[in-house]
C-alpha positions in Angstrom: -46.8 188.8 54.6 -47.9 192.3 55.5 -49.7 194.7 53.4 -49.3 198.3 53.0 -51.9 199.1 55.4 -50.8 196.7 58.3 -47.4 198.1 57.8 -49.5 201.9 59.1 -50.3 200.4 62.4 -48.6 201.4 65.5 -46.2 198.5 66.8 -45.2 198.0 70.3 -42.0 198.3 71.1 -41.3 194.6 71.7 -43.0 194.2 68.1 -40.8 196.5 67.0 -37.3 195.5 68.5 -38.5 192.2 67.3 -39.1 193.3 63.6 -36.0 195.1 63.5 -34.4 192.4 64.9 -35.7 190.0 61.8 -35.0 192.4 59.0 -31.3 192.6 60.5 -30.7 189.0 60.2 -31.9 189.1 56.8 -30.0 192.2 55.5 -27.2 189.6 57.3 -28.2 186.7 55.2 -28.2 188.8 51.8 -25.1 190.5 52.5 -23.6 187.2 52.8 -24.7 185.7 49.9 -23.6 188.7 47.8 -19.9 188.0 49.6 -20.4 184.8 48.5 -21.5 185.3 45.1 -19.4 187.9 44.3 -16.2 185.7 45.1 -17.4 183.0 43.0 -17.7 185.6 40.4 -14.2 186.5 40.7 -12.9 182.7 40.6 -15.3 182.2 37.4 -13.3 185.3 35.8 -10.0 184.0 37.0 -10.8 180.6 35.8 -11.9 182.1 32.2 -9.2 184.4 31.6 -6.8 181.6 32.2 -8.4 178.8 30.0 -9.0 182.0 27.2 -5.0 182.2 27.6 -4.4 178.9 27.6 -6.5 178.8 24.6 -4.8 181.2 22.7 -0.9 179.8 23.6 -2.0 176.5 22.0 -3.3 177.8 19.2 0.1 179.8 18.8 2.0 176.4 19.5 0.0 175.0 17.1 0.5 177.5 14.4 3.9 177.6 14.7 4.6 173.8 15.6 2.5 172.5 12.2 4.3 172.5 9.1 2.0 173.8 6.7 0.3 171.3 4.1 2.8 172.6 1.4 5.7 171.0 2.8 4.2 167.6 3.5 4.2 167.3 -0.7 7.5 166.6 -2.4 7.3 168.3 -5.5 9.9 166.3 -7.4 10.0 167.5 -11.0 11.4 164.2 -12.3 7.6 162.7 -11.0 5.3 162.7 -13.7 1.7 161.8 -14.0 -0.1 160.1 -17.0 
């Protein structure tokens, strides 16, 4: 890699169409992977607002499906316990 100082010297112009030229390519290669990581980040966020609402319907199901513990007794008043 270059240090500061190197980076001060005067470049040809072939070294420097070829430089400019590599620093494209990667700029290229970043921008991609920021496309690329960016949708995945949208299909992660997709992904976790449906299972959070998915989630929270079952738990509504459930709360409204589940008799509660009450009513599974039968409190007969002719029962009676010695």
């Amino acid at each position: 890699m270059a240090s500061v100082s190197d980076a001060s010297l005067p470049l040809s112009a072939g070294e420097d169409m070829f430089e400019l030229h590599v620093v494209q390519l990667e700029l290229e290669t970043v921008e991609r992977q920021i496309r690329t990581l960016l949708e995945k980040q949208a299909e992660l966020c997709e992904r976790q607002t449906a299972l959070e609402t998915s989630r929270a319907d079952a738990h509504q199901s459930s709360d409204i499906n589940m008799p509660s513990r009450a009513a599974g007794f039968n409190l007969d008043s002719s029962v009676h316990v010695y």
